[in-house]
LOSE-895148 format. One line per 2 residues: their letters; for each residue x, y, z of C-alpha. Coordinates in steps of 0.05 Angstrom, whole numbers, plus 5000, padded with zeros to 4 digits. Each point is the difference from the previous one (the first is absolute). Layout:
N
A) X:Y:Z  ... $
This chain:
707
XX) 4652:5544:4519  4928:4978:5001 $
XX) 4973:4944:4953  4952:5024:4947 $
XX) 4956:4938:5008  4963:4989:5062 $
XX) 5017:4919:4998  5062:4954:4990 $
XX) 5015:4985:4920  5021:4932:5028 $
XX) 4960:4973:5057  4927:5050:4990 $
XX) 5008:5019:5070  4982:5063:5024 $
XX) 5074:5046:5011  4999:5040:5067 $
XX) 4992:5084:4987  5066:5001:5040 $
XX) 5035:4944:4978  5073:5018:4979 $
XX) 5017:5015:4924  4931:4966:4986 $
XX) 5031:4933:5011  4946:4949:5012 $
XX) 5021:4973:5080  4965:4925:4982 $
XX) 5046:4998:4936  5059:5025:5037 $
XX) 5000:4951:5066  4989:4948:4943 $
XX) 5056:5012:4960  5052:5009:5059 $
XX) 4980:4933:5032  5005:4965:4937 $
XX) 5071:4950:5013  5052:4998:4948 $
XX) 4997:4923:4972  5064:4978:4963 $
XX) 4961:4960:4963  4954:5049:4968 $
XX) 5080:5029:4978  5017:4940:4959 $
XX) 4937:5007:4963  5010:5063:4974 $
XX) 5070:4989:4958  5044:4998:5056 $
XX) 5069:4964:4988  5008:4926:5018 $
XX) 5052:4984:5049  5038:4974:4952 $
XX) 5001:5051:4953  5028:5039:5055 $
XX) 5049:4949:5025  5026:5006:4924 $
XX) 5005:5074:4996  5037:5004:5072 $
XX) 5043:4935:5005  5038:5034:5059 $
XX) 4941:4992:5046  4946:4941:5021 $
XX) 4934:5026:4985  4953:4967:5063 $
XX) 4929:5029:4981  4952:5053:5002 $
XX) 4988:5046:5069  4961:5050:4968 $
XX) 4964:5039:4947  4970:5071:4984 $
XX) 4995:5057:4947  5074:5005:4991 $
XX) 5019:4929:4989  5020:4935:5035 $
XX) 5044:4978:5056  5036:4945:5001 $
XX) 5043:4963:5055  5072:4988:4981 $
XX) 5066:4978:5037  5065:5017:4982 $
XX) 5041:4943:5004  5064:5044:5002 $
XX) 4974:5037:5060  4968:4944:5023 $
XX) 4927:5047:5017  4932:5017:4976 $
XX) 4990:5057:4960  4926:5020:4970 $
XX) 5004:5014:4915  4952:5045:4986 $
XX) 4984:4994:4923  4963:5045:4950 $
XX) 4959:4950:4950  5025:5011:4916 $
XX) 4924:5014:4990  5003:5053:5048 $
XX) 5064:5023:4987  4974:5018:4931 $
XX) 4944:5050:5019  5019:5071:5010 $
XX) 5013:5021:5068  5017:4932:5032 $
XX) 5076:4993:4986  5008:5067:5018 $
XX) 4952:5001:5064  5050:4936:5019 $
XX) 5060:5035:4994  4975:5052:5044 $
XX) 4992:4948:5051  5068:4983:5002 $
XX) 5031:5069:5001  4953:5013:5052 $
XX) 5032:4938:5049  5066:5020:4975 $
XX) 4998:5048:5035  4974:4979:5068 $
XX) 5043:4966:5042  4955:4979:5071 $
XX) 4993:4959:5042  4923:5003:4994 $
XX) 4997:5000:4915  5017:4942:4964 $
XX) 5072:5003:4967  5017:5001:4929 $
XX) 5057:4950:4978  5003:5000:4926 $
XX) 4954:5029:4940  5005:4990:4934 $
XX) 4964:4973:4928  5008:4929:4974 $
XX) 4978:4949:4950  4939:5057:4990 $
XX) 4984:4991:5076  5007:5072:5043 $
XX) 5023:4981:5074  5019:5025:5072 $
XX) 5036:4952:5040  4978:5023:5066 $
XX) 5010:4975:5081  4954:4938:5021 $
XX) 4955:5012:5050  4987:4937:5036 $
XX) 4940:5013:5032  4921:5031:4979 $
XX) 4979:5061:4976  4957:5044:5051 $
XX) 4923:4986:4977  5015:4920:5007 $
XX) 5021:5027:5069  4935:5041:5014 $
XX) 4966:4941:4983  5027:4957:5049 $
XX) 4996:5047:5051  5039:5069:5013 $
XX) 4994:5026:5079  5002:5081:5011 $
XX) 5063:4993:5028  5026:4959:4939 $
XX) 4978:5051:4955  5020:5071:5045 $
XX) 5062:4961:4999  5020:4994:4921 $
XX) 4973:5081:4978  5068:5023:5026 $
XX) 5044:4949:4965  4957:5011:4939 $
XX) 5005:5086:5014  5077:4988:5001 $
XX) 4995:4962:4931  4963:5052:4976 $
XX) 5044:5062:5021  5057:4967:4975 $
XX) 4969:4993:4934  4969:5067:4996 $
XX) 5066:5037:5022  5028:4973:4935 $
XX) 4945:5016:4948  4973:4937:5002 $
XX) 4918:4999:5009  4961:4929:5001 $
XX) 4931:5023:4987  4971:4916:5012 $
XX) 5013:4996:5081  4945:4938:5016 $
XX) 5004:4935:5037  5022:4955:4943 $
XX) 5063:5053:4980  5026:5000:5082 $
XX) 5031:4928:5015  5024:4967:5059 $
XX) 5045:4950:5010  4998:4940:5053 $
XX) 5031:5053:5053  4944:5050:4990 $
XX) 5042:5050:4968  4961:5046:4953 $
XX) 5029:5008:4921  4973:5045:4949 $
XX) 4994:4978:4933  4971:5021:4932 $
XX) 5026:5058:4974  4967:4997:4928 $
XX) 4967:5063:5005  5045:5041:5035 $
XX) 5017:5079:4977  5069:5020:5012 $
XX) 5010:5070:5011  5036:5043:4943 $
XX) 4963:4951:4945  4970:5025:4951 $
XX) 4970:4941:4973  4926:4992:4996 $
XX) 4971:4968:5054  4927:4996:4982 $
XX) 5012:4944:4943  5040:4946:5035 $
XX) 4941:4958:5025  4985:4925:5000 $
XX) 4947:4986:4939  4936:5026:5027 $
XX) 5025:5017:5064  5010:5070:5040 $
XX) 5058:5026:5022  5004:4964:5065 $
XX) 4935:4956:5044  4946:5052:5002 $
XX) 4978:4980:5082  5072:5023:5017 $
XX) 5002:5058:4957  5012:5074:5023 $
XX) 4939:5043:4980  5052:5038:4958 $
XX) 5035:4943:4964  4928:4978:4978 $
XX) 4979:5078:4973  5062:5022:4980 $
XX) 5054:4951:4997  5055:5056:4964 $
XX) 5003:5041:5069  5015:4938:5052 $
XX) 5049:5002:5053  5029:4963:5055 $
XX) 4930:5007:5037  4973:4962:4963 $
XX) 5040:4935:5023  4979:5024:5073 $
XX) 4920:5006:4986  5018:4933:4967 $
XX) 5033:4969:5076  4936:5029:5039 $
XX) 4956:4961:4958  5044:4946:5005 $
XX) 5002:5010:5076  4932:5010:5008 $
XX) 4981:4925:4964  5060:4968:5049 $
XX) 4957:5032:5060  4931:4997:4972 $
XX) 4990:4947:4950  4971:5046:4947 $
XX) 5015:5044:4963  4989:5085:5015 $
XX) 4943:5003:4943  4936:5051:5016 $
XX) 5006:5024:5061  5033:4956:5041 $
XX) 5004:4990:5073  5065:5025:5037 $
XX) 5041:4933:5011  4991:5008:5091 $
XX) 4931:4977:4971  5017:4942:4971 $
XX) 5065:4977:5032  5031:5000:5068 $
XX) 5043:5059:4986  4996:5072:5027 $
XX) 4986:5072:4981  5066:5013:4990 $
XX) 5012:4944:4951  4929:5034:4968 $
XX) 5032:5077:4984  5057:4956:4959 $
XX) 4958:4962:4956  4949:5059:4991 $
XX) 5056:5036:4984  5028:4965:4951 $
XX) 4931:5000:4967  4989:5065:4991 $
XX) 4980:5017:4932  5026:5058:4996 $
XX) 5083:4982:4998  5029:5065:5034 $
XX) 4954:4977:5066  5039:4929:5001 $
XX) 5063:4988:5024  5050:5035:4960 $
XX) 5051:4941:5000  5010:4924:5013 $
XX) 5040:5023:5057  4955:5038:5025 $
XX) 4941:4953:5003  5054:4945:5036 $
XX) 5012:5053:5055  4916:5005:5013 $
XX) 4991:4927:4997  5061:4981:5055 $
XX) 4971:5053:5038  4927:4989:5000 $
XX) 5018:4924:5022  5047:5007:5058 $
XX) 5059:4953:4973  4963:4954:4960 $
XX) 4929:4990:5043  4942:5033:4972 $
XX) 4970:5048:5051  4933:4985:5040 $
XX) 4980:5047:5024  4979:5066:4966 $
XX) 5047:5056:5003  4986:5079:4998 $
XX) 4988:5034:4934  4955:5034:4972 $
XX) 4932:4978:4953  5020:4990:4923 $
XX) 4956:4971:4951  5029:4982:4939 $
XX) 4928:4988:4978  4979:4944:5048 $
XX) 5004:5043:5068  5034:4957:5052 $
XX) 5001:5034:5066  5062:5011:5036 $
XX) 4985:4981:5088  5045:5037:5048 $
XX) 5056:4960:5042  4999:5001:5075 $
XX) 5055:5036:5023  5013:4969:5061 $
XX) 4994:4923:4973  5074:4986:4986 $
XX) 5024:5029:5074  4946:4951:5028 $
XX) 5029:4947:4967  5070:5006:5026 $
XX) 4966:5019:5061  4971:4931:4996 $
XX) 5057:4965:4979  5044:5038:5059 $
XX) 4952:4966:5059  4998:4929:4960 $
XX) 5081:4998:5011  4987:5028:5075 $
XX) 4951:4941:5007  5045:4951:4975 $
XX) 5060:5028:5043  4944:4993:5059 $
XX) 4979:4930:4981  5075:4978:5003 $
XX) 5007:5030:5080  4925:4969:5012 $
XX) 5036:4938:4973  5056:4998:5043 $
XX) 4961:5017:5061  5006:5071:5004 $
XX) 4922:5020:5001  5000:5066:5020 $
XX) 5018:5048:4937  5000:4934:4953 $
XX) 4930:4994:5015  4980:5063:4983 $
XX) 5047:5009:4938  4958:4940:4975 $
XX) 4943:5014:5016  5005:5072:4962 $
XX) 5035:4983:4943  4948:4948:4982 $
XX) 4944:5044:5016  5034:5057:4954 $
XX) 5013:4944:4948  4932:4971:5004 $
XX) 4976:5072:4978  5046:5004:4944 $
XX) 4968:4935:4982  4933:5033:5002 $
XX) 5018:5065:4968  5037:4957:4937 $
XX) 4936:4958:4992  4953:5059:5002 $
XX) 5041:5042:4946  4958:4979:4943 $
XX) 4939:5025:5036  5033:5059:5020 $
XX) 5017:5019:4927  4932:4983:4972 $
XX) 4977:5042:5058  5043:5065:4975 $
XX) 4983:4982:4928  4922:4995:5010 $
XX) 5012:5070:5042  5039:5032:4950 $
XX) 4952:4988:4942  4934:5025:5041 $
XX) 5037:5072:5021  5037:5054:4956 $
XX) 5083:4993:4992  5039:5017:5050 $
XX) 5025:5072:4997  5077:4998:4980 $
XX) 5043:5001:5057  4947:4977:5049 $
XX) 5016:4939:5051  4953:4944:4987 $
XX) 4956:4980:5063  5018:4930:5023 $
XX) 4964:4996:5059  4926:4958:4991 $
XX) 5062:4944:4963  5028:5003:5073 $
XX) 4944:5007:5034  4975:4934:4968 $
XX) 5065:4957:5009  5007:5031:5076 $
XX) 4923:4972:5023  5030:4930:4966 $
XX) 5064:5007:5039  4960:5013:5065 $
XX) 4945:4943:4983  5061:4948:4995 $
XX) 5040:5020:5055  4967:4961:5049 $
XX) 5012:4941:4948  5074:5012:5009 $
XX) 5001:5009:5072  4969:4936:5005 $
XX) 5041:4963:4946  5066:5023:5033 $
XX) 4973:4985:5067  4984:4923:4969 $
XX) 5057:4992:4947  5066:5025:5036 $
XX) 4994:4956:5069  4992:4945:4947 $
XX) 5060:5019:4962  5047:5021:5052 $
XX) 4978:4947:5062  5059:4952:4973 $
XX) 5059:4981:5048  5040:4978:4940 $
XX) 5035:5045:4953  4993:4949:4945 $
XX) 4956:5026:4947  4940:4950:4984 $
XX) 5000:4967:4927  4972:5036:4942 $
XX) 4969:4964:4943  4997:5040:4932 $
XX) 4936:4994:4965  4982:4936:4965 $
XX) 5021:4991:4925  4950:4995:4950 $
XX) 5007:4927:5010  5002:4961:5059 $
XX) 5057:4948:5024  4978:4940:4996 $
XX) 5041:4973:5060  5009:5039:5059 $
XX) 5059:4974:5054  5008:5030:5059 $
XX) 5053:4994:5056  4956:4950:5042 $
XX) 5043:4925:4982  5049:4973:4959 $
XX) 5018:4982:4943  4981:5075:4962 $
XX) 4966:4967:4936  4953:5033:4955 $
XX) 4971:4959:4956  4981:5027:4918 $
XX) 4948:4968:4958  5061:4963:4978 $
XX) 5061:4994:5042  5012:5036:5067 $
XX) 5058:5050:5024  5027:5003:5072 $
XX) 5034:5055:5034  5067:4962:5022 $
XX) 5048:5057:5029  5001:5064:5030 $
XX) 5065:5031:5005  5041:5068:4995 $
XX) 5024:5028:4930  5052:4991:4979 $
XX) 5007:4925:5005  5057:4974:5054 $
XX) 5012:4941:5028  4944:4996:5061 $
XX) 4941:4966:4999  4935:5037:4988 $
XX) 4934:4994:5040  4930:4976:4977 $
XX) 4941:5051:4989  4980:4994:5075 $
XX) 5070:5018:5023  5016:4934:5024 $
XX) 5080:4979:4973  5000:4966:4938 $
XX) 5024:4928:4985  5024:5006:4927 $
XX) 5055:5049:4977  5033:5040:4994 $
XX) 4982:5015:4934  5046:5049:4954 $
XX) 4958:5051:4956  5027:4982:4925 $
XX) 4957:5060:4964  4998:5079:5008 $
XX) 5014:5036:5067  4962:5058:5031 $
XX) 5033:5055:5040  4971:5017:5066 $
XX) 4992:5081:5002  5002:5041:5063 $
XX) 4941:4977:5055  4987:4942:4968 $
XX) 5022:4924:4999  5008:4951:4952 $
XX) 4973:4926:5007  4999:4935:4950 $
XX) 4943:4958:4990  5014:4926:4978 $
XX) 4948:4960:4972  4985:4922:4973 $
XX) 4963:4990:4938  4970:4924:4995 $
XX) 4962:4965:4944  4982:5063:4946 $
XX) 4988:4991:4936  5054:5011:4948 $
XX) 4969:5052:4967  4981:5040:5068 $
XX) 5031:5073:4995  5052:5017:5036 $
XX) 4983:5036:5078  4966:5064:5018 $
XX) 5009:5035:5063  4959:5053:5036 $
XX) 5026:5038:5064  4948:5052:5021 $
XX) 5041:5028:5056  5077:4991:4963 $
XX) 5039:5067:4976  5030:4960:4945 $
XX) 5021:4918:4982  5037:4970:4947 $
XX) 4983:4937:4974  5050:4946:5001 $
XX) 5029:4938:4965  5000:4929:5032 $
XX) 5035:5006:5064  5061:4940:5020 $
XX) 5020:4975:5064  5051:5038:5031 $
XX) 5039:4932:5009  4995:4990:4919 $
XX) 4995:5068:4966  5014:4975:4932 $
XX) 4940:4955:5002  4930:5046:5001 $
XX) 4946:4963:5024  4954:5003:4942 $
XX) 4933:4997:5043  5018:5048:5044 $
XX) 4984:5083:4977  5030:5054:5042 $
XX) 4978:5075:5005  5033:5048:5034 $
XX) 4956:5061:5038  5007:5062:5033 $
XX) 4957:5026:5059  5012:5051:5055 $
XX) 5015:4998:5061  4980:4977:5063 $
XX) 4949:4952:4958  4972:4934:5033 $
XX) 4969:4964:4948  4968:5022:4923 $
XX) 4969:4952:4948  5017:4969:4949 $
XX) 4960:4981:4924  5031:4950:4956 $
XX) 4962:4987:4938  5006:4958:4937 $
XX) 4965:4994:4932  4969:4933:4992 $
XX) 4963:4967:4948  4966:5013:4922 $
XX) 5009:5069:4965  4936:5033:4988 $
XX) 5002:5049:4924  4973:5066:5013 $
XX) 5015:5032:4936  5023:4964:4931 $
XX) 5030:5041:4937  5042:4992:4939 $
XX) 5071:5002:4984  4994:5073:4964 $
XX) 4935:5026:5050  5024:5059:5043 $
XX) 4941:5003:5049  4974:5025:5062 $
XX) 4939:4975:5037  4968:5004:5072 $
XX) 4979:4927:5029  4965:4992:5063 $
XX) 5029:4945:5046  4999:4977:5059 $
XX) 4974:5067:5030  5038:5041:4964 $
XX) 5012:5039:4929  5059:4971:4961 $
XX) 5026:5060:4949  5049:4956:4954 $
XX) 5032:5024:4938  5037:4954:4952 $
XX) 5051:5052:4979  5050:4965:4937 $
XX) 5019:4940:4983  5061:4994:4958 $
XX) 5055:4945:4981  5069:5000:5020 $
XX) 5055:4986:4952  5009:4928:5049 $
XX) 4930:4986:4965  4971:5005:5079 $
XX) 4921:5036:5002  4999:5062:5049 $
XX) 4935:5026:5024  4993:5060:5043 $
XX) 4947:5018:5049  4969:5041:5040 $
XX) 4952:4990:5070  5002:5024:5073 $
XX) 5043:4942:5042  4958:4967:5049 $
XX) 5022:4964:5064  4949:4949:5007 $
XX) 5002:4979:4918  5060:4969:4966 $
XX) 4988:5020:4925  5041:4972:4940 $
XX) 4996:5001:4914  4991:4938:4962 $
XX) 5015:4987:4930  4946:4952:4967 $
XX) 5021:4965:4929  4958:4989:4940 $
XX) 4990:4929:5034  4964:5029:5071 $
XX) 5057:4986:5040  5029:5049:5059 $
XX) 5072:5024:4995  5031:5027:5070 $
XX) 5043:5054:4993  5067:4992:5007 $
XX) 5016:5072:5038  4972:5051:5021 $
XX) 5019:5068:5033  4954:5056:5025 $
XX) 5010:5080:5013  4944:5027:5047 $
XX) 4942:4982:4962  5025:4969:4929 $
XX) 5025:4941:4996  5038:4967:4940 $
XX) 4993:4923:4982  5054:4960:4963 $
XX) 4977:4932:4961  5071:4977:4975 $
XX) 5006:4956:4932  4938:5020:4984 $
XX) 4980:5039:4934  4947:5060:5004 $
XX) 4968:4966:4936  4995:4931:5043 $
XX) 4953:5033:5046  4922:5010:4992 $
XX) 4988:5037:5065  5015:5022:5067 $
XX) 4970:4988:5068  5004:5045:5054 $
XX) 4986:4945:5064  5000:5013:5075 $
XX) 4994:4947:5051  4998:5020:5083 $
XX) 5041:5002:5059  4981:4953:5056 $
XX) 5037:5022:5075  5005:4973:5060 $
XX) 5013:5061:5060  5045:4986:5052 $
XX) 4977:5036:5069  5040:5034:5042 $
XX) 5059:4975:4981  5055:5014:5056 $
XX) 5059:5046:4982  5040:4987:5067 $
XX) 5015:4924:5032  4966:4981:5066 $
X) 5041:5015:5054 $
């Protein structure tokens, strides 16, 4: 439908001739990245907490997590249950206009009726003390535009359609239409599952309500940028396609960062994605609903296929042109490019097969294995690194000649001829690389493999002891550490040996704390150390193993001659590494010194921010805070761990000072604090600190005694 006037009613811009349903694009991007804000809620005659607490004494009413058209969500726990549960309720004021109670019951027949894994469950629904509610699951987690926003990856986003295609089958196999897919309605909790939410404005089949009147005050029948062409012109006739034009625009913003308005550019433009992934989102785009796909299911089965098990495709893939009014061209694949890559990959094994026999003095075929499999693996190297030229090559030659005739094999030749003159140009490069490289290698009498050294840490130790004299002491800006024992895991009753491999003079020690099972090829070692003069409120040790497959942190280890008595200086990790092993290295670090605040927030804040330090962006969220029934503060957060950083929450009183926390656990990237005896209203803020890691490296570090 075309709009009558030639600019925007709201904004005086002028509205594109093909602009869909006449909706104004500026207006539209506007309005969907607008953030819901609680606190614009409570202005508007939204109930108090404790009017709420009084009309549902079963449950403890936490605060508000969100806010739209519909209503307001609040965060509740059910103390019987002991659990979070969202409480979704419809405001009196609303209640009271015509349309709203009944739009909200529609909502929660719709849920009812879908039970997923993917759609948010309904517990309970009912009306009380003039307040309309739906007790519904908690999601703890974000919705999917504060995800965009901090960063969605194509593989990340090819990865949640299908999930969201299952929801979306399920729901349409039973009648059930949601008619609002967008970011903000899909959520995702803290394991990256993907839940759809908001069903307000979903048509069951069989009703014969009217649809057309159960809006939000002033509001259309769904967010206009994610609206089917038909549910904008005729909103009486819309199906189940409509939810899936709704997912390709959806899709197309995960990939893209905008939003399909005008005419767009195909997403392979835009994103690192492939042709493939293009014919699904055009697809699901089309404005005419019988070209889409014709279900959920459907469009599932195109997107796991157009992305090879998850990975969006490189490379273009055969098809013919399509338009969909902004003409991307569709480049031929080279037939032959997969068998040359197992081709490739075949001589690579030969020439590590051949390397082995060169090793062990067999030069004859070893030699020449080698020597051909890196030569065949040095021009897979330049074939992969040329493929971007190669496909801007067939592009460019596409557009400057007519289509290719249907049924008619694509020429790849002047591609190969191109990557064959590089292949010939390098090979004496390779020749004389292999001639340099593999007497270096391979010229070794010993069978012992030489020490490798991972790649330094972001920050550097500030001790380094090698395996030169004794006594093994690294000394910290305050304090020092030394490597006391070597010695075979599990602890017995033989001495251990020092990191140069000569025999040990104290021991044996017995490992107090956790144990660590040795698996098949590989060994299992224990590593006792001295702590001497750190500071009481030092953290407790780090380790870093580059070359380990696996360790397990121990208690204080005891003498085996007094086992009841742990030595309380003395930390103990247990390692594994594999076999036939000389030596590896060893990083012990510990956090030292004054906190340093990187982001401060009140008790009843729930924010997110990005802080640059020390080199890097810190994303932290300050989830909830809540009481306890004890009368102990909890705080949650959320922020990426990092190795070199010991972070922490402080609670600071109306008088400045710092409160330590009294717990604290963490889950892969959220972390809870616990301040016991300590009210929520005592607090004035809360201070997310981080302080560094300081390591000393021990060298080559012998895993076998001296003989």
């Amino acid at each position: 439908m075309q709009n009558p006037s030639s600019t925007c009613p709201r904004c005086q811009s002028p509205i594109p001739a093909d602009a869909p349903g006449g909706i104004c694009p500026s207006c539209a991007l506007l309005g969907v990245a607008e953030p819901t804000d609680p606190a614009q809620a409570a202005a508007g005659g939204v109930p108090t907490l404790e009017e709420l607490a009084a009309a549902f004494p079963e449950y403890e009413v936490l605060e508000i997590i969100g806010h739209g058209g519909m209503g307001v969500v609040f965060k509740v726990r059910q103390p019987r249950l002991d659990r979070l549960v969202a409480l979704k309720i419809l405001p009196p004021a609303l209640a009271a206009q015509p349309g709203f109670a009944e739009r909200f019951t529609r909502e929660a027949r719709a849920l009812a009726r879908l039970a997923h894994p993917h759609i948010v469950a309904v517990y309970d629904f009912g009306e009380r003390a003039g307040f309309y509610y739906l007790l519904m699951e908690f999601v703890n987690g974000v919705n999917l535009r504060q995800a965009m926003r901090a960063g969605v990856t194509p593989e990340q986003a090819l990865g949640l359609v299908p999930r969201i295609c299952e929801a979306l089958q399920f729901a349409h196999d039973r009648g059930v239409l949601h008619r609002d897919i967008k970011p903000e309605n899909i959520l995702l909790d803290t394991a990256g599952t993907p839940k759809l939410a908001d069903f307000g404005i979903a048509k069951m089949a069989g009703d014969t309500a009217a649809v057309t009147g159960l809006t939000a005050t002033g509001a259309a029948l769904g967010t206009a940028a994610y609206m089917a062409p038909e549910q904008i012109e005729k909103p009486s006739t819309v199906d189940h396609r409509a939810d899936i034009y709704s997912l390709g625009v959806v899709l197309y913003e995960m990939l893209t960062g905008e939003l399909p308005l005008g005419r767009f550019a195909a997403p392979s433009e835009k994103s690192q994605v492939g042709r493939g992934v293009d014919d699904v989102v055009l697809r699901a785009l089309e404005k005419e609903r019988d070209r889409r796909q014709q279900s959920a299911r459907e469009m599932r089965t195109e997107v796991e296929h157009a992305t090879q098990g998850g990975r969006p495709l490189m490379a273009p893939q055969p098809g013919t042109t399509r338009t969909n009014g902004i003409g991307p061209k569709r480049a031929p694949a080279h037939p032959g490019e997969k068998d040359l890559g197992f081709a490739y990959l075949f001589w690579f094994l030969l020439g590590v097969c051949g390397g082995h026999k060169f090793y062990l003095g067999k030069t004859g075929w070893g030699f020449l294995y080698l020597f051909t499999g890196g030569l065949f693996f040095f021009g897979w190297f330049v074939d992969l690194f040329t493929l971007p030229l190669q496909v801007r090559c067939a592009n460019e030659e596409i557009r400057n000649r007519p289509p290719v005739l249907p049924g008619a094999a694509p020429d790849p030749w002047p591609q190969r001829i191109f990557v064959l003159l590089l292949a010939l140009i390098a090979l004496p490069l390779a020749i004389i690389g292999v001639g340099l490289v593999v007497p270096m290698i391979f010229s070794r009498t010993s069978h012992r493999p030489p020490t490798q050294h991972v790649a330094e840490p972001a920050m550097k130790p500030v001790a380094i002891v090698t395996a030169e004299r004794a006594p093994f002491v690294g000394q910290f800006s305050q304090g020092s550490i030394e490597l006391v024992s070597v010695a075979p895991h599990p602890s017995g009753d033989r001495l251990g040996w020092h990191m140069n491999g000569i025999p040990a003079t104290e021991g044996p020690f017995v490992n107090r704390g956790s144990k660590r099972g040795a698996g098949r090829s590989e060994q299992a070692y224990e590593f006792v150390f001295r702590t001497r003069n750190l500071p009481s409120d030092a953290s407790t040790l780090s380790w870093q193993l580059p070359r380990s497959t696996g360790w397990s942190s121990g208690d204080f280890c005891a003498l085996a001659a007094q086992p009841e008595n742990p030595l309380g200086d003395h930390p103990v990790i247990a390692a594994t590494f594999r076999e036939n092993l000389h030596s590896a290295d060893v990083r012990v670090g510990v956090a030292l010194g004054s906190w340093e605040t990187l982001m401060e927030s009140g008790p009843g804040n729930s924010i997110e921010r990005t802080i640059a330090h020390g080199g890097e962006d810190w994303h932290i969220t300050q989830a909830s805070t809540v009481e306890s029934k004890n009368g102990a503060t909890i705080v949650t957060y959320a922020s990426p761990s990092r190795k070199n950083w010991q972070t922490r929450v402080a609670a600071v009183l109306a008088d400045g000072r710092e409160i330590a926390p009294s717990f604290s656990s963490m889950l892969n990237e959220q972390s809870e604090w616990r301040f016991d005896h300590l009210p929520l209203e005592s607090v004035q803020q809360f201070r997310f600190q981080a302080r560094p890691y300081q390591w000393v490296e021990f060298r080559d570090v012998a895993l076998t005694p001296a003989p």
